[in-house]
C-alpha positions in Angstrom: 54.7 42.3 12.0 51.2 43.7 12.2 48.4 42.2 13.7 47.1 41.4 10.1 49.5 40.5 8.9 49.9 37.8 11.7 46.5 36.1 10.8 46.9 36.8 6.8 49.7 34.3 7.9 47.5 32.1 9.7 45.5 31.7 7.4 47.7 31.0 4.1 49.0 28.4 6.6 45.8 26.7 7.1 44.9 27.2 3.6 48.1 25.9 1.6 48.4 23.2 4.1 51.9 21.5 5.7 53.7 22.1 3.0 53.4 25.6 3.0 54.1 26.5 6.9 57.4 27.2 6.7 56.7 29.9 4.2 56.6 33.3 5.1 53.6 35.5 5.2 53.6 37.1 1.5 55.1 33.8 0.2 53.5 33.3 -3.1 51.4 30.0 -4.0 52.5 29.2 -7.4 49.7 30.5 -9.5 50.2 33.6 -11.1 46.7 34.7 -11.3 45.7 34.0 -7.5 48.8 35.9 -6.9 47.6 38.5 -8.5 44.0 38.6 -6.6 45.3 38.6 -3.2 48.1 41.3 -4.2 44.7 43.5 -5.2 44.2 43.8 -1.6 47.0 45.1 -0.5 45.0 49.1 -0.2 42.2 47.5 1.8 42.2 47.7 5.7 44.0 44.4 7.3 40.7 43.0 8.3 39.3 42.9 4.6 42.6 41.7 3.2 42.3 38.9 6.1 38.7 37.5 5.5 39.6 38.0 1.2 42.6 36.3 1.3 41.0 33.7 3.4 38.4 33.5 0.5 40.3 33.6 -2.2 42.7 30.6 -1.0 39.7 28.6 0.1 38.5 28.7 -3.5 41.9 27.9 -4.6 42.3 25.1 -3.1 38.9 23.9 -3.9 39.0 24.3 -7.2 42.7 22.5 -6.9 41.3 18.9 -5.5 41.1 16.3 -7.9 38.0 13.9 -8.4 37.6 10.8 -6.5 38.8 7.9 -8.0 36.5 4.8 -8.4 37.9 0.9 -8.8 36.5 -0.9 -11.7 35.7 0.2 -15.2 32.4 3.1 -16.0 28.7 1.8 -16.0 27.3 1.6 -19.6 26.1 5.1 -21.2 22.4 5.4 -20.4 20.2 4.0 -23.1 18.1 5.9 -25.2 14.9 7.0 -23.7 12.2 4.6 -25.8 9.0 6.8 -24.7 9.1 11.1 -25.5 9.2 13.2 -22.7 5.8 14.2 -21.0 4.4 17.8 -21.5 5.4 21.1 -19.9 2.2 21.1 -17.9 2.6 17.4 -16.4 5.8 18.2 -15.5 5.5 21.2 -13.7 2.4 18.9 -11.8 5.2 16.3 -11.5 7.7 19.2 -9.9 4.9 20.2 -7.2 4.0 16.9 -6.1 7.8 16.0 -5.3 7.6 19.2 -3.5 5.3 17.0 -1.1 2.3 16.1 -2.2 1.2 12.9 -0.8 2.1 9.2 -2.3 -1.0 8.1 -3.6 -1.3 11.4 -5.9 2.7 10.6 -6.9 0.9 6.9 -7.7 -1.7 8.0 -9.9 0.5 10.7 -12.1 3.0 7.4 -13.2 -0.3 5.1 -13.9 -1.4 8.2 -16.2 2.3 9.0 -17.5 2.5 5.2 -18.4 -1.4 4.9 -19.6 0.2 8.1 -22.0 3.2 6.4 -23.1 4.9 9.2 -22.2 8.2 9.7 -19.2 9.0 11.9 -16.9 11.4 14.3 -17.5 15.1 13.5 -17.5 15.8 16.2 -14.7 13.6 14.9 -12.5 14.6 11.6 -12.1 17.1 11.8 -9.1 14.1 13.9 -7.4 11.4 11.0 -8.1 13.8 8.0 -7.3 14.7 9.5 -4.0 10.9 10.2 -3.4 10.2 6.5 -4.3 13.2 5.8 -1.8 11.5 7.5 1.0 7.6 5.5 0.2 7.2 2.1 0.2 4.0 2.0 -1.2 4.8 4.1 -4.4 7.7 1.4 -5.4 5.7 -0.8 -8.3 4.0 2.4 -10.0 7.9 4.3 -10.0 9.2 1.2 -11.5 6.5 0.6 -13.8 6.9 4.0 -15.4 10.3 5.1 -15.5 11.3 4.1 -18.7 14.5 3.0 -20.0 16.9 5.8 -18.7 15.2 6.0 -15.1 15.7 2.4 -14.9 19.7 2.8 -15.9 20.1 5.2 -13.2 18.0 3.6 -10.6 20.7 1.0 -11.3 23.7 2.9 -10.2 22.5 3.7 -6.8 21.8 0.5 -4.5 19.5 3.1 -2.7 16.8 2.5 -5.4 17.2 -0.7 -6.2 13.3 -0.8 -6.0 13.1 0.6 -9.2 15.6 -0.9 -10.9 13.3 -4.5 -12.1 14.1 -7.7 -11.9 16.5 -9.7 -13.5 16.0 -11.4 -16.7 15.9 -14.8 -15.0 14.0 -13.2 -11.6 15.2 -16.8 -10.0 18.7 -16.2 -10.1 18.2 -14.9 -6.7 15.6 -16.9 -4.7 18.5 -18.2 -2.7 21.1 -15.6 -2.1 18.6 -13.1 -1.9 16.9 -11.0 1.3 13.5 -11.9 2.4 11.8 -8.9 0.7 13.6 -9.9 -2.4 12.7 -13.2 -2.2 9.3 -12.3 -2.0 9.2 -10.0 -5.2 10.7 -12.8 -6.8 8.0 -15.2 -5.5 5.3 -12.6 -6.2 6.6 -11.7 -10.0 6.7 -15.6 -10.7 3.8 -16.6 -9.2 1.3 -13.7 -11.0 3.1 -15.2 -14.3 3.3 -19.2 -13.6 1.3 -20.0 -10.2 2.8 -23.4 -10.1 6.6 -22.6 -11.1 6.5 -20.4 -7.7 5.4 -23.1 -5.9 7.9 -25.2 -7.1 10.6 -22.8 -6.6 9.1 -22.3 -3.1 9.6 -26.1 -2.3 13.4 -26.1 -3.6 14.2 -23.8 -0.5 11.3 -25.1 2.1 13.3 -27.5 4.2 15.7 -24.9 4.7 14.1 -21.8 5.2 13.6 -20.2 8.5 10.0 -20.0 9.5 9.1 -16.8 9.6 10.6 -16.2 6.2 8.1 -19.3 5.0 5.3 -18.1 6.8 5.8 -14.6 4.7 6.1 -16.6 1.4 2.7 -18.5 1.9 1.1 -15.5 2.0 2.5 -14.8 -1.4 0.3 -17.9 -2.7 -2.9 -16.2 -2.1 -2.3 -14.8 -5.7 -3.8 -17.2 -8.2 -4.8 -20.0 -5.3 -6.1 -23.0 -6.9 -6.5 -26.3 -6.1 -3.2 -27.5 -7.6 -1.9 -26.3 -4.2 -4.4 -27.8 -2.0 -1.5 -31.0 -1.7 1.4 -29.1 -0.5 -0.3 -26.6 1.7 -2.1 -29.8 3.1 1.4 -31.2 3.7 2.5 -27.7 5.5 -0.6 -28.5 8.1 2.1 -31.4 9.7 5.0 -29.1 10.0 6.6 -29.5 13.3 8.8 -26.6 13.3 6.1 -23.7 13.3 2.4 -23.1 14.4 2.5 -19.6 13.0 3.4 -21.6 9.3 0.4 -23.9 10.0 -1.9 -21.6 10.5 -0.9 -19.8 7.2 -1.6 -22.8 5.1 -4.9 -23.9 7.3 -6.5 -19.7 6.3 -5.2 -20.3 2.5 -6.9 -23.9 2.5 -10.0 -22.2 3.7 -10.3 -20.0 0.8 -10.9 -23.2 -1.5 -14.0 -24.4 -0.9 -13.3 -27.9 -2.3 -10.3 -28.2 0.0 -10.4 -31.0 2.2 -9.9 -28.6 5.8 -12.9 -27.1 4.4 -15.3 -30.4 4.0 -13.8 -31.6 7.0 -15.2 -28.4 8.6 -18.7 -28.6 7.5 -18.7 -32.2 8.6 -17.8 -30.9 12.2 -20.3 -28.0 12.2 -23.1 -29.8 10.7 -24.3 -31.2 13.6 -24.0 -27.7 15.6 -25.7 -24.9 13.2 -28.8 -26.0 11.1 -31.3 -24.4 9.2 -35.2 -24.6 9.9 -36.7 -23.6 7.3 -40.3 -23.6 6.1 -42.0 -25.5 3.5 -42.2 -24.0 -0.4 -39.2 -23.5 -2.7 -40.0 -19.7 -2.7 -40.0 -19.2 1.1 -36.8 -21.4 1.4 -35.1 -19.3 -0.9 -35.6 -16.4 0.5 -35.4 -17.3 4.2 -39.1 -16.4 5.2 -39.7 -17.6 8.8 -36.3 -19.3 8.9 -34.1 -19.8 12.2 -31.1 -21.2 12.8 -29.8 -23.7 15.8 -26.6 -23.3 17.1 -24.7 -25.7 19.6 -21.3 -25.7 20.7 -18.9 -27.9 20.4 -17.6 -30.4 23.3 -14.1 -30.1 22.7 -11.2 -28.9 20.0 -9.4 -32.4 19.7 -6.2 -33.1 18.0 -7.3 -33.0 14.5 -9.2 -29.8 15.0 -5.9 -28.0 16.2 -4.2 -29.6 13.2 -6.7 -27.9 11.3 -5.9 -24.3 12.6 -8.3 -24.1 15.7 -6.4 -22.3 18.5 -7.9 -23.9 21.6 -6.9 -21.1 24.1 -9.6 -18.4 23.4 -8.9 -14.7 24.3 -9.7 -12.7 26.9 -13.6 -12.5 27.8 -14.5 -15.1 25.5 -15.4 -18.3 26.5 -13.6 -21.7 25.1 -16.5 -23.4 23.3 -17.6 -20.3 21.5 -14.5 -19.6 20.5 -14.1 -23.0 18.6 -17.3 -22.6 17.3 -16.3 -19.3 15.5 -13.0 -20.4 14.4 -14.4 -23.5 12.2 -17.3 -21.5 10.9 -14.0 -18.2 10.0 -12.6 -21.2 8.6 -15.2 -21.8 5.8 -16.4 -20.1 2.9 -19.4 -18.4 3.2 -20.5 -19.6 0.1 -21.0 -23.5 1.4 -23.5 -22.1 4.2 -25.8 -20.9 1.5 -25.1 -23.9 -1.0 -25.6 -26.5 1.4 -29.2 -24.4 3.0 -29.4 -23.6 -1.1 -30.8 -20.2 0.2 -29.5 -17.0 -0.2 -26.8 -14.9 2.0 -29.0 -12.4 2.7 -31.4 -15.2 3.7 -28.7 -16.9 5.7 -28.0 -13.7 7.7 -32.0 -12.6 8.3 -32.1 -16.4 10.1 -29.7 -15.9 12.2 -30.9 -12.8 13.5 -33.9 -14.5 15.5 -31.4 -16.7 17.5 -29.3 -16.5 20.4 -26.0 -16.8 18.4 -26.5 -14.5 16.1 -24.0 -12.1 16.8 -21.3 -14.5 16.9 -22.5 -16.6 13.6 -22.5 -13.0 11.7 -19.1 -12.1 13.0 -17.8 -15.6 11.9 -19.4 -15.2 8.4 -17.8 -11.8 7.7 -14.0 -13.0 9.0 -14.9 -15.9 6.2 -15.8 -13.5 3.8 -13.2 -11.5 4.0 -11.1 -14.3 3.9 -12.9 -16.3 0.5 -13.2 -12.4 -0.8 -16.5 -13.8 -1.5 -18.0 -10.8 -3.5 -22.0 -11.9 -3.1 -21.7 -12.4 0.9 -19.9 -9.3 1.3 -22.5 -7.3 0.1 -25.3 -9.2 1.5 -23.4 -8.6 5.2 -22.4 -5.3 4.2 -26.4 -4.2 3.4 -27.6 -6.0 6.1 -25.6 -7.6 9.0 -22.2 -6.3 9.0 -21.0 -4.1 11.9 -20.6 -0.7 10.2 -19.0 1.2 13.3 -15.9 -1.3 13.0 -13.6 0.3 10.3 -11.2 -2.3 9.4 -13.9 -4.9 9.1 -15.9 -2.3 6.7 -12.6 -1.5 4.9 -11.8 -5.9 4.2 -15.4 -6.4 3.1 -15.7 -3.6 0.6 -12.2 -4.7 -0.8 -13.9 -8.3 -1.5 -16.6 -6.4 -3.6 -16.2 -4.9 -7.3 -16.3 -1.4 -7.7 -20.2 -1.1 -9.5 -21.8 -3.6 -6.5 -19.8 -1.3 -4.0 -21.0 2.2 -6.1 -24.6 0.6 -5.1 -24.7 0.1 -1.8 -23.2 3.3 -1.3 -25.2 5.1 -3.4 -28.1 3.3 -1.6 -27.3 4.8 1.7 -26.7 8.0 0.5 -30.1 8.4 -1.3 -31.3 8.5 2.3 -29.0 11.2 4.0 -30.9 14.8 2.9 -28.9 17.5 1.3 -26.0 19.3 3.1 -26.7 17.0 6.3 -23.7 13.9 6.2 -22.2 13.6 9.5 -19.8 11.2 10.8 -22.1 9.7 12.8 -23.9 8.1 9.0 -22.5 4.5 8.7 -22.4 6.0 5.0 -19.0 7.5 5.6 -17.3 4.3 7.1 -18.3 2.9 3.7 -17.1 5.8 1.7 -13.5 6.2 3.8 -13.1 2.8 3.3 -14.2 2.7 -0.6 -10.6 2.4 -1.8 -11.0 2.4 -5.6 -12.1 5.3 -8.7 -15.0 6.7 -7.6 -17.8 7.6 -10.6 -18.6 10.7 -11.4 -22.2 10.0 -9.9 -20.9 8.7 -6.4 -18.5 11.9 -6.3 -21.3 14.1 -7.0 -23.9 12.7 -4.4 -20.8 12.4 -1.7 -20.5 16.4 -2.3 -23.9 17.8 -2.4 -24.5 15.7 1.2 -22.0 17.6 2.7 -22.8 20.1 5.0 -21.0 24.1 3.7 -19.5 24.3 7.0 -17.5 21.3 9.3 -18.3 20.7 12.3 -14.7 21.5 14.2 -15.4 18.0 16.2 -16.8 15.8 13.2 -13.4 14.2 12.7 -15.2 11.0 10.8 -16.8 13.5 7.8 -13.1 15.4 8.2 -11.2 11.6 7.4 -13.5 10.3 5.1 -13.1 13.5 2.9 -9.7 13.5 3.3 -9.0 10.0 2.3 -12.1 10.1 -0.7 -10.2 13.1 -2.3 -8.2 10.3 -3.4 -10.3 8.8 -4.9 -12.9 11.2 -6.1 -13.7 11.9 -9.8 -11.7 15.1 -9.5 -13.3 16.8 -12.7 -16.5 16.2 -11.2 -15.7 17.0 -8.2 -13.9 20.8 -8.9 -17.3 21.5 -10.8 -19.5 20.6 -7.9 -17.3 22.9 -5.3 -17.7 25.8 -8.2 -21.4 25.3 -8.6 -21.8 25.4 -4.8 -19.3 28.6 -4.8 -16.7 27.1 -3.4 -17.8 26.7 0.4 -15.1 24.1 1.6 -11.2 24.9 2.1 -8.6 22.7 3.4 -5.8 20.1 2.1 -8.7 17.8 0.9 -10.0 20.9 -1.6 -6.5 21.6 -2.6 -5.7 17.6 -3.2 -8.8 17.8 -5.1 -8.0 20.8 -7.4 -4.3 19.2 -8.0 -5.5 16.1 -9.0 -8.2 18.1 -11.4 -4.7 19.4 -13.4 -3.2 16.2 -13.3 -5.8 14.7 -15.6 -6.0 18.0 -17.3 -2.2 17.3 -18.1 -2.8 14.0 -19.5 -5.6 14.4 -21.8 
C-alpha cells in the first residue's frame, strides 16, 4: 500500500468514525453521490486526493449530524411587530454605532427611534441585545424601545433578560428574586405608587440582609415625601446595621419638615447665627452681614442616633467635624428661611468669618443632598469650589437645565474668542453639564475654543469629549464648517454622527 494510500486511510477512519475502522481503505460510505466525489480524485497526485478526501468526508459528516434536541415544548411564535420598521438611513446609523460607537450615542438613537414610533430593524436585534448585554447603563433605553418582537426574543435568552420587562404583576418576585431584581421591582413600583413600595419594602424588612436594605432605601429617594418620614424614623433604631441607619438619617434630611431635621436646627442654633444689620432691604440681601460660628461640646447619644459619625477622618479635628455633619444634614433652604435672607446672602456672610470654608462646604454637601435648585446655583455663582469635579458635577445635577444654561453662559461671556483653556472653571461646569445643550450654549462653547489643542490641556480635551454628547449637534457641525473645519478627533467624528442621527429621524 502506498504512502497515500495509508493516510487516505487514516483519514476515512477518523472521519467515518468507530464504526468504520475495520473497513478497508477504498471502502465506500453509503452515499452514492460522496462516493462519487472522492472517486473524482482518483487522477490527482496522493497528496491532493489526501487533503480532498479529508474535505469532502469532513463536510459529509457535518452535514450528516442531526440538530440538538431541546426538553419541553417550542416558545410562542414571535408577535407581530406593533411599530414599522425605522428607515434605511437610521438603520445604517444603527449598524455603525453597534460597530462601536459609544453607549450614550446607542442611548440617544432608541430615545429618538421611540420619540418616532418607529423599531429597529428585525436583523439587528441579536446585535443590539448583545450590545445592551455588554452596557449596563444603556439597559432602560434598549428596553424601552424594542418593541414587541425585540422583547420576545430578549425573552428566549436569560443573557438579556434586562430587556425583556417586567412581569405583569412586577411583585411576583420581590421575594424570590436577586437583589438587582429586587430593586427594579422596587424602583418600577415606587415611580408608579410611592407608598405600595414602601409597603412591599416592609413585608420583607425583618428579614432582609442589610446590605440588601441599605440598597433598597436608596430606592426611596424617588418620590420622598413625608408619608415616609415614620418608617425611616423607625429605621434610625435598627440594631442590626449603622450603614442602614445612616441611609435613612441622609433621606430624612432631604425633608425639611422631618423631625432629624428640626432636631438639627435646634442643636445648631446656638452655634451659627446671623448678624445682620438693621432695614428689611439690607437683611435681605446680606449687606454688612457675618456669621458666628461655635463648635459643639460633644456628639452625644442622640446625635449619633441621628447619623453624626463621632470619629472624624484623618486631619480633621473632632468638633469640626460634628459641626459639618449636622449642618450636611440640613436643608439648605432652613438657613435662609429661618435668617429669611437670601442663599447668596447666606454665603457672602459667611465669607467674612473664620469658618467660612467649612460652613460653605457643609452647605453644598446639603444641597446636593436636598437637590435644592436655588442654593445650588447661588453656591455654584459664588462660593462653590469649581476645581473639585464631582462636587461641580452633583450641584449642577440639582439645577434645571435653563438656570444651569445661565450660569454657564455667564462665565463664558467672559472667556475672549478662541482662548478657553482647561485652566477656566467654565469647563468644569460645561464637562459636568450632563443634559441637551441649546443651540446657543453649543455655539458659544465652540467659538471659545482655541483652532489648535494644546497637546497637554487634557481638561479642554475631556470637557469636549464628554460635551459632544451633549452638544446641539446640528449646531454644532455648522459652527466647525463656518470655522473650516479646524478640529479633528473622536469628539468631531461623535459630533458629525450624532448630526446624521437626528438627520435620520426627522
Amino acid at each position: 500500500m502506498s504512502a497515500g494510500a495509508a493516510w487516505e486511510r487514516v483519514v476515512r477512519t477518523a472521519l467515518l468514525g468507530t464504526e468504520r475502522q475495520a473497513a478497508p481503505a477504498d471502502a465506500t460510505t453509503g452515499d452514492p453521490a460522496l462516493d462519487g466525489a472522492i472517486a473524482s480524485l482518483e487522477d490527482r497526485s496522493a497528496e491532493a486526493r489526501l487533503l480532498g478526501t479529508a474535505v469532502l468526508l469532513d463536510a459529509w459528516r457535518r452535514a450528516g449530524q442531526r440538530p440538538g434536541q431541546t426538553a419541553g415544548n417550542p416558545p410562542e411564535p414571535a408577535p407581530e411587530e406593533a411599530e414599522r420598521t425605522c428607515s434605511p438611513l437610521a438603520a445604517r446609523v444603527l449598524r455603525q454605532i453597534l460597530a462601536g460607537a459609544p453607549p450614550p450615542v446607542l442611548a440617544e438613537w432608541m430615545t429618538l427611534a421611540r420619540q418616532a414610533g418607529v423599531a429597529p430593524p428585525h436583523d439587528l436585534l441579536p446585535e443590539l441585545l448583545h450590545f445592551g448585554m455588554r452596557h449596563a447603563d444603556v439597559h432602560g433605553a434598549v428596553a424601552a424601545g424594542l418593541g414587541p418582537r425585540g422583547r420576545w426574543l430578549a425573552a428566549q435568552n436569560p443573557a438579556w433578560s434586562f430587556a425583556a420587562g417586567l412581569p405583569a404583576e412586577p411583585v411576583d418576585g420581590w421575594e424570590t428574586g436577586t437583589v438587582q431584581e429586587r430593586i427594579r421591582i422596587l424602583r418600577h413600583v415606587r415611580t408608579t405608587d410611592p407608598a405600595a413600595a414602601r409597603a412591599l419594602l416592609q413585608t420583607t424588612w425583618a428579614t432582609d440582609p442589610s446590605r440588601d436594605r441599605a440598597a433598597f432605601l436608596e430606592v426611596l429617594a424617588t418620590g420622598l415625601g413625608m408619608d415616609d418620614e415614620p418608617f425611616l424614623e423607625s429605621v434610625l433604631d435598627d440594631k442590626r446595621s449603622k450603614e442602614v441607619r445612616t441611609a435613612a438619617a441622609q433621606l430624612l434630611g432631604m425633608l425639611p419638615d422631618s423631625r432629624l431635621v428640626r432636631r438639627m436646627m435646634d442643636r445648631l442654633a446656638p452655634l451659627v447665627t446671623l448678624h445682620a444689620p438693621a432695614g428689611l432691604v439690607a437683611r435681605i440681601r446680606g449687606d454688612g452681614a457675618r456669621v458666628d460660628v461655635r463648635l459643639p461640646e460633644e456628639a452625644d447619644k442622640e446625635m449619633r442616633r441621628d447619623g453624626i459619625e463621632p470619629k472624624p477622618p484623618y486631619g480633621m479635628g473632632e468638633r469640626t467635624w460634628w459641626l459639618q455633619q449636622m449642618i450636611t444634614a440640613v436643608p439648605p433652604s432652613a438657613w435662609s428661611a429661618a435668617w429669611e435672607v437670601e442663599p447668596a446672602a447666606c454665603i457672602q456672610a459667611v465669607r467674612a468669618g473664620e469658618e467660612g470654608k467649612l460652613l460653605v462646604t457643609a452647605w453644598t454637601q446639603a444641597a446636593i443632598r436636598s437637590r435644592d435648585a436655588v442654593w445650588a446655583e447661588a453656591l455654584l455663582r459664588a462660593g462653590a469650589d469649581m476645581s473639585e469635579y464631582r462636587v461641580v458635577a452633583d450641584l449642577l445635577a440639582a439645577v434645571p437645565p435653563h438656570q444651569l444654561e445661565a450660569v454657564a453662559l455667564e462665565r463664558l461671556a467672559k472667556v475672549k474668542v478662541k482662548q478657553l483653556h482647561g485652566g477656566n472653571p467654565v469647563c468644569r461646569i460645561l464637562e459636568a453639564a450632563r443634559v441637551p445643550w441649546s443651540a446657543a450654549l453649543t455655539r458659544a462653547v465652540l467659538l471659545a475654543v482655541p483652532p489648535t489643542l494644546e497637546p497637554a490641556d487634557y481638561t479642554l480635551r475631556e470637557m469636549l469629549r464628554v460635551s459632544a454628547h451633549h452638544m446641539h449637534p446640528a449646531t454644532a457641525v455648522a459652527t466647525l464648517r463656518e470655522q473650516g473645519d479646524p478640529h479633528e478627533g473622536k469628539w468631531v467624528d461623535l459630533l458629525h454622527l450624532r448630526h446624521t442621527l437626528y438627520q435620520a429621524f426627522q
